[in-house]
N, C-alpha and C positions, 0 to 999 in steps of 0.2 A: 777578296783574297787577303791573308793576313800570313805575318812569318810567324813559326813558332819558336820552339826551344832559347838558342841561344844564335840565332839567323835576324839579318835585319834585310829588309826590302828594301831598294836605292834606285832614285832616278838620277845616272849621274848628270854631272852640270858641265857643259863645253863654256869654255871661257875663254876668252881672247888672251895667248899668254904674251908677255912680253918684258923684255928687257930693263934695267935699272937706265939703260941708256933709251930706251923708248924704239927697238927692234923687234918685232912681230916675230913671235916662232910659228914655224911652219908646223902641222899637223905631226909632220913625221917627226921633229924636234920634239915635240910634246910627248911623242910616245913612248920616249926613253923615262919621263918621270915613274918613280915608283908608286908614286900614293896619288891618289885623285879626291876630288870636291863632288859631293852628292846631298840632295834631300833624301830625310828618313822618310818613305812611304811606311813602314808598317814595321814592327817590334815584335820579339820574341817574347815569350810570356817566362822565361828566364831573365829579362833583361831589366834594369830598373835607373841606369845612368845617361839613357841612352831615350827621345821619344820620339814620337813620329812628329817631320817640321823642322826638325834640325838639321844641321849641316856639319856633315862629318867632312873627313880624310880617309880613306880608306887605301890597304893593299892590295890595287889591281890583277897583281900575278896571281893571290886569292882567293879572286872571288869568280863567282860564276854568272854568265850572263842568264836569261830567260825572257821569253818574249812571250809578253801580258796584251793580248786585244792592240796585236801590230807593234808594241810599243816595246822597246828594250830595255830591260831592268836587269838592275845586277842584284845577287843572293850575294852577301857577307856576312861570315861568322861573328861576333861580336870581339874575340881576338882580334883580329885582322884591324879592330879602326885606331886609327893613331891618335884622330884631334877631334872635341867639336867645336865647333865656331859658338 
């Protein structure tokens, strides 16, 4: 399975978040952030900034999930990513 156009495939990454003062946020705390942390599974054949292995930012409101062989993966535009790592 591969993305095309201008679509990237994302496994996103749960992270333990937490505080400048070392305070664990809660799942539902975390869901207010806008942008989330992913690996690229697969690249659009419009895309050239962007490759499979990296680690983006992306806008979650955005993007769309899809469920690949049990396993949930998000569909992002290649608009929608803010950072790569």
């Amino acid at each position: 399975m591969r993305a095309i156009g201008r679509h990237i495939l994302v496994n996103g990454i749960k992270e333990r978040e937490e505080t400048k003062s070392g305070l664990l946020l809660s799942e539902d705390d975390t869901r207010m952030f806008r942008y989330i942390k992913g690996v690229v599974l697969s690249v659009g054949d419009e895309i050239d900034k962007i490759s499979e292995g990296d680690i983006i930012y992306y806008d979650k409101a955005n993007s769309h999930l899809v469920n690949v062989d049990g396993e949930q993966l998000s569909v992002v535009r290649y608009d929608n990513v803010v950072m790569v790592e």
